[in-house]
Backbone as CSV, one residue per row, in Angstrom:
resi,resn,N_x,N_y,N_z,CA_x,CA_y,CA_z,C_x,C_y,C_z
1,UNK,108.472,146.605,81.173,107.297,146.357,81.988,106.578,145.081,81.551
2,UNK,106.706,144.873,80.054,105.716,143.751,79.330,106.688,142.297,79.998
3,UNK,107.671,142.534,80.157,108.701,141.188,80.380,108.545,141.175,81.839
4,UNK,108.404,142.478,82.900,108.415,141.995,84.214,106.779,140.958,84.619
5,UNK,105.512,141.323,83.928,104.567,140.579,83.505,104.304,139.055,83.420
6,UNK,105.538,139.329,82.220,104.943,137.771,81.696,106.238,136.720,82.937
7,UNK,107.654,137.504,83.577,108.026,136.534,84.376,107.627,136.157,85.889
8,UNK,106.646,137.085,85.997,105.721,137.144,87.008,104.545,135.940,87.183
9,UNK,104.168,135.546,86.010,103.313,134.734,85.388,103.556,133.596,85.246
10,UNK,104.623,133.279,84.615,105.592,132.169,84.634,105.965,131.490,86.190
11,UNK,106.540,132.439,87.232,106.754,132.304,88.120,105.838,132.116,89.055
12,UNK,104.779,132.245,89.130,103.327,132.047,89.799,103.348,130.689,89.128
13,UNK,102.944,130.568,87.608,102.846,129.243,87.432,103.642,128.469,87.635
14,UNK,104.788,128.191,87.851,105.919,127.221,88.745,105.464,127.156,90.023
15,UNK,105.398,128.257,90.839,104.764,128.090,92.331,103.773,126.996,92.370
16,UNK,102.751,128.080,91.598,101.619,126.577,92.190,101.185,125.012,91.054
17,UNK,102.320,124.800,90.203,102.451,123.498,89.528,103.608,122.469,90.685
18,UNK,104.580,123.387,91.327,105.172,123.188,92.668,104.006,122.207,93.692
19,UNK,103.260,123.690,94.083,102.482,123.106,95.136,101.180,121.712,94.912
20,UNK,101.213,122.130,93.662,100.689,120.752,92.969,100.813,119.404,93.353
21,UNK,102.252,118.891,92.805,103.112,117.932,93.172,103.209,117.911,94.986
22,UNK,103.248,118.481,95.312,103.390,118.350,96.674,102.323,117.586,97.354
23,UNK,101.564,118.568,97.032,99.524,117.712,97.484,99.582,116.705,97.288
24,UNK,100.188,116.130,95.859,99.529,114.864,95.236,100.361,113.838,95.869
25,UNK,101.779,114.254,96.379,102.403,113.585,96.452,102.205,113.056,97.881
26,UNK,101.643,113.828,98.990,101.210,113.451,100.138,100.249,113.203,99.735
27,UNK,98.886,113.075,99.085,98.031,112.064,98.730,97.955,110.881,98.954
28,UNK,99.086,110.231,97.727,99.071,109.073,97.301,100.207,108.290,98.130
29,UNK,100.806,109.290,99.063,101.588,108.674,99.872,100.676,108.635,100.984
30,UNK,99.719,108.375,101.425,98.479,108.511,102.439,99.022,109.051,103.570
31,UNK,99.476,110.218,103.357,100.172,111.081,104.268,99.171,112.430,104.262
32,UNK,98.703,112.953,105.379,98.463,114.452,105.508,98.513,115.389,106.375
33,UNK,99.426,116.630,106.794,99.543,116.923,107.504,98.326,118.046,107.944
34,UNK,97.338,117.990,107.754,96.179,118.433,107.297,95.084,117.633,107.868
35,UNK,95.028,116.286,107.826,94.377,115.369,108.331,93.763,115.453,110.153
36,UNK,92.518,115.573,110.157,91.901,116.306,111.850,91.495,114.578,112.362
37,UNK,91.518,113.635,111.760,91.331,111.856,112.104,92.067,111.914,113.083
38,UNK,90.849,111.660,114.374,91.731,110.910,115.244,91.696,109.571,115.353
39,UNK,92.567,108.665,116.072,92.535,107.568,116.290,93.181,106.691,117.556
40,UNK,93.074,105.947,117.840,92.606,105.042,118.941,93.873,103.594,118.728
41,UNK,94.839,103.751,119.900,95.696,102.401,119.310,95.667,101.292,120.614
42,UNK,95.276,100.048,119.849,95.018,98.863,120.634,96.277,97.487,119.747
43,UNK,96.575,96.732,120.709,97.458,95.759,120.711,97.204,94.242,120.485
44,UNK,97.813,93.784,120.026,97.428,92.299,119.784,98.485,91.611,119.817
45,UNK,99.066,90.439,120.160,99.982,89.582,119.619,98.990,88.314,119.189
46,UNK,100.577,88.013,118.484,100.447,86.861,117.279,101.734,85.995,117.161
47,UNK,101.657,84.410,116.946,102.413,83.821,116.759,103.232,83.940,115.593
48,UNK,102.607,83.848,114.667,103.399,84.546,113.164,102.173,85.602,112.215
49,UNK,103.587,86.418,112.052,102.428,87.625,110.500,103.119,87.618,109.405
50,UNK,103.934,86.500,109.238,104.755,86.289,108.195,104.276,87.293,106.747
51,UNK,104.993,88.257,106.293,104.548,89.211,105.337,103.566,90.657,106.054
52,UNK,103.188,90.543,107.028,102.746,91.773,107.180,103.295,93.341,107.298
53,UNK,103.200,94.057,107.112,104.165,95.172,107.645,103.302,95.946,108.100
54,UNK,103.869,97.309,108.649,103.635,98.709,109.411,102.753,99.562,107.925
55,UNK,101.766,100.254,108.300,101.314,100.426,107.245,100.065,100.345,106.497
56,UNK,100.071,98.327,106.880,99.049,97.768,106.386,97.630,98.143,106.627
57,UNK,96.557,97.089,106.368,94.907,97.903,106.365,94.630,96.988,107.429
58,UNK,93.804,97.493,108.321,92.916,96.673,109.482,91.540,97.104,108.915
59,UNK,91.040,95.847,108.094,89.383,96.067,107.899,88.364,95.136,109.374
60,UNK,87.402,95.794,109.052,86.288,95.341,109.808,84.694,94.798,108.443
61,UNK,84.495,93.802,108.376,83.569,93.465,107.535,83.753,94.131,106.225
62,UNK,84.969,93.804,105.559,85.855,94.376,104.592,85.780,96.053,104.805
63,UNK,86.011,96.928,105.392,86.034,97.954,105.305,87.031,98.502,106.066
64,UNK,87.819,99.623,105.499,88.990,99.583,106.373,88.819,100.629,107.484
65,UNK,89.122,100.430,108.733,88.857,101.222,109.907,89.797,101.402,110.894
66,UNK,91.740,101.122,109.843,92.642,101.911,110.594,94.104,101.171,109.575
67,UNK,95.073,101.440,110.509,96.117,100.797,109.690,97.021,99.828,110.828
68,UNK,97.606,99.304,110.313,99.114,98.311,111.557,100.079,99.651,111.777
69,UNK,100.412,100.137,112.820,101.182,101.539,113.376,102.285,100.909,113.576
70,UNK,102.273,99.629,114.115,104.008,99.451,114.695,103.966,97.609,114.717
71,UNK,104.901,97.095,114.773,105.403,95.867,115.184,106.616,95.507,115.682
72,UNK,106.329,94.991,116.881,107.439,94.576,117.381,107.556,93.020,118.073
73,UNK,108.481,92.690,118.386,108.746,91.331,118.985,108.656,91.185,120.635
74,UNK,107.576,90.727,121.140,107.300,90.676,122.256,107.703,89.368,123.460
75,UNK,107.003,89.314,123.841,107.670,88.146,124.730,107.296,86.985,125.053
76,UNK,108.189,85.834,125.225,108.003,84.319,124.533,107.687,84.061,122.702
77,UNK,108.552,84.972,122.028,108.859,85.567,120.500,107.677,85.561,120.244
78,UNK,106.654,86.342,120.606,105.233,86.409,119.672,105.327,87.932,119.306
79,UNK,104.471,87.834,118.167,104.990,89.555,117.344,104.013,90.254,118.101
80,UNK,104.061,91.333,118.231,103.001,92.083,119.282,102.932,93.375,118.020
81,UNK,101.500,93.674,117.524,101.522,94.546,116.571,100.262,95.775,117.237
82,UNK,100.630,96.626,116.827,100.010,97.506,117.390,98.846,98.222,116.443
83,UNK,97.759,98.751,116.534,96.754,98.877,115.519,96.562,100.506,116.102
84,UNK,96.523,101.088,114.660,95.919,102.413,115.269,94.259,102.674,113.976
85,UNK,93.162,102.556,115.091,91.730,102.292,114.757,91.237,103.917,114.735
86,UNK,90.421,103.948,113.794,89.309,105.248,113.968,88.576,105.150,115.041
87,UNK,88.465,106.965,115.545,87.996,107.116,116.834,86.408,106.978,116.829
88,UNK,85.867,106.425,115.498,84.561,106.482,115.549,84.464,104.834,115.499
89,UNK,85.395,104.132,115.266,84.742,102.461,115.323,84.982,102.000,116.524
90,UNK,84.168,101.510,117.096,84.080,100.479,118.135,84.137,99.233,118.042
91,UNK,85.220,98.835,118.730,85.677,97.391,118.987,85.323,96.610,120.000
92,UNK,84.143,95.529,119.831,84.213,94.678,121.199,85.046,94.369,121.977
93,UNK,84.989,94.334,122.677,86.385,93.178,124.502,86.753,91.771,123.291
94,UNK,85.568,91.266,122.887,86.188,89.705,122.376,85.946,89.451,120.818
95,UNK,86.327,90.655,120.163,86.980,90.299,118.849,88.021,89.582,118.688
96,UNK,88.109,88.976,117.358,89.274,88.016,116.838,89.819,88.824,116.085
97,UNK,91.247,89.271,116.193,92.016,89.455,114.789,92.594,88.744,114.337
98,UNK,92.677,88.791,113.086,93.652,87.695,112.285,94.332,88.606,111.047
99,UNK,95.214,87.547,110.821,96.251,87.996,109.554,95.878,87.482,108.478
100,UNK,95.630,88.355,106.893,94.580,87.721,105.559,95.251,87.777,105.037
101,UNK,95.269,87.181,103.578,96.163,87.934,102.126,95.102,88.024,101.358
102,UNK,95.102,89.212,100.449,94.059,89.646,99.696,94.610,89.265,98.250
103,UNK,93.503,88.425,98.222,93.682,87.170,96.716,94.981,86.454,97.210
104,UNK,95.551,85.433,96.118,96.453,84.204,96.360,97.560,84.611,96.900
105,UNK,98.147,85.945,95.725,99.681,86.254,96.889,99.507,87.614,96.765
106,UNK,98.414,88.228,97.512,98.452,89.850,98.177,99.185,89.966,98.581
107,UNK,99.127,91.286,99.229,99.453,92.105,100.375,98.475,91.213,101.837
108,UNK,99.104,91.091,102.774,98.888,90.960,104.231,97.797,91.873,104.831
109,UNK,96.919,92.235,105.756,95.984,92.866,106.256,95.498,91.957,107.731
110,UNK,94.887,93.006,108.437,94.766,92.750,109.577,93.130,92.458,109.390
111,UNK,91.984,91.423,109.656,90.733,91.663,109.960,89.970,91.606,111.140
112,UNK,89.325,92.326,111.606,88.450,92.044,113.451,87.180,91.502,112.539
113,UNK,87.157,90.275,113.730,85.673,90.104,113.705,84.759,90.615,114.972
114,UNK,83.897,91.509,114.948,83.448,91.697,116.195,82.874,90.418,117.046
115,UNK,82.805,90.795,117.930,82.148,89.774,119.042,81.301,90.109,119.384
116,UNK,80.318,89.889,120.459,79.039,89.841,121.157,79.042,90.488,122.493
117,UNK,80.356,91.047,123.116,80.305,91.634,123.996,79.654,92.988,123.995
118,UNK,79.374,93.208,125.444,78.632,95.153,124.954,79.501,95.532,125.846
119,UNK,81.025,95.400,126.135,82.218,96.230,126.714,83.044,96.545,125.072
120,UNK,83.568,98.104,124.979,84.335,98.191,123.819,85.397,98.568,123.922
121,UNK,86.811,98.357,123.421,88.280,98.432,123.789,88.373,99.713,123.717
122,UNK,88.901,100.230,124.684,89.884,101.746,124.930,91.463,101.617,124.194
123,UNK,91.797,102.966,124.534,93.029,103.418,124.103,93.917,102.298,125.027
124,UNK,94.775,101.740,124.264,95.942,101.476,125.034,95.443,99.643,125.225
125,UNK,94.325,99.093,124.737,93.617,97.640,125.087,94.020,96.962,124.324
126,UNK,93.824,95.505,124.932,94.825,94.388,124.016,93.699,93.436,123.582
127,UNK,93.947,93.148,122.293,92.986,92.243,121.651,93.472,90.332,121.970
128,UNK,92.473,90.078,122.903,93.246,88.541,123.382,92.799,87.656,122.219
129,UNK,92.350,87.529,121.810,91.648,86.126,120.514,92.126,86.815,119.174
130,UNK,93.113,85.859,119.135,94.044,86.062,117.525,94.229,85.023,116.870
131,UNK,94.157,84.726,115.374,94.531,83.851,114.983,95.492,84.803,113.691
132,UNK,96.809,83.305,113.632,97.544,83.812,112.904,97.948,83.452,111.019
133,UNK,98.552,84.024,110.960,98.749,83.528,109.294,98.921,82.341,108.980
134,UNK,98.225,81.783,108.117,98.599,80.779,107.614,99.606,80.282,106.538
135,UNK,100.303,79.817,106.873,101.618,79.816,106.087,101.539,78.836,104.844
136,UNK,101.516,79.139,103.217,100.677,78.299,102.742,102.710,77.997,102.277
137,UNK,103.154,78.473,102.702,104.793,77.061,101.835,105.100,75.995,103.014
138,UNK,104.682,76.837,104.247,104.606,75.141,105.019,103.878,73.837,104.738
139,UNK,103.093,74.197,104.576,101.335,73.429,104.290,102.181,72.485,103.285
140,UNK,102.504,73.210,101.677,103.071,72.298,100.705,104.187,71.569,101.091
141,UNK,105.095,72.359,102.020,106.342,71.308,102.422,105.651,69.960,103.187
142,UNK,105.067,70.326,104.171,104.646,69.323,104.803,103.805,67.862,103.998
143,UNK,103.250,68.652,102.960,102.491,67.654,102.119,102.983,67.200,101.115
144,UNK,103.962,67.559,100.735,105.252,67.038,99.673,105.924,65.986,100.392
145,UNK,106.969,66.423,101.574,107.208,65.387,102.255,106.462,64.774,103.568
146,UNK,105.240,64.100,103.397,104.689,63.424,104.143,103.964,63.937,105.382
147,UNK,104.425,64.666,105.789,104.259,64.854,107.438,102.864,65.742,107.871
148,UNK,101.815,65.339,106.973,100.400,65.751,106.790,99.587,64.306,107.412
């Protein structure tokens, strides 16, 4: 009886040192299937996002208020990236997004600047005023060999 006890005990504690790892591991993988956030996906193209990926942070006045959901290659080759925003931020009609690197050689990120309009983008709206990455090994090629 003393041994069915203590593997009872043991076995509970595996269970939930188990379920432990699991939590943490959808944590820090910013994964939750648990998660009641809704959100709101609007479109943008861009000439280049050289380094960005699916994933990334879309801040608003440094604060982050969604992630990059998808990218794909759209038409006349401009990348068309798709943003999925919290259902509580509002986005003007004539925000700018652009492509950042956080410090010299970050990670890539998406930033809106709001605009001045009092119309705010719906589900499914395309952000027209983009500016794109700046490519800082062109810049040096160009200014190494001349063509600055």
């Amino acid at each position: 009886m003393k041994k069915l006890n203590v593997d009872l005990i043991v076995g509970l504690f595996v269970v939930a040192g188990f379920l432990a790892f699991v939590y943490l591991s959808l944590q820090l993988g910013e994964f939750s299937p648990f998660s009641m956030e809704k959100n709101y996906k609007v479109t943008a193209e861009f000439t280049n996002i050289s380094g960005l990926k699916p994933g990334a942070v879309v801040e608003i006045a440094g604060v982050p208020v969604g992630k990059v959901a998808k990218i794909d290659l759209g038409k006349a080759d401009r990348a068309v990236i798709t943003l999925s925003i919290k259902q509580q931020v509002q986005i003007s009609e004539d925000a700018i997004a652009s492509v950042r690197t956080q410090g010299i050689i970050g990670d890539k990120y998406v930033r809106i600047s709001q605009g001045g309009a009092e119309e705010y983008l719906k589900e499914g709206s395309v952000i027209t005023e983009t500016e794109s990455v700046v490519d800082l090994e062109e810049l040096v090629s160009k200014y190494i060999f001349g063509k600055v």
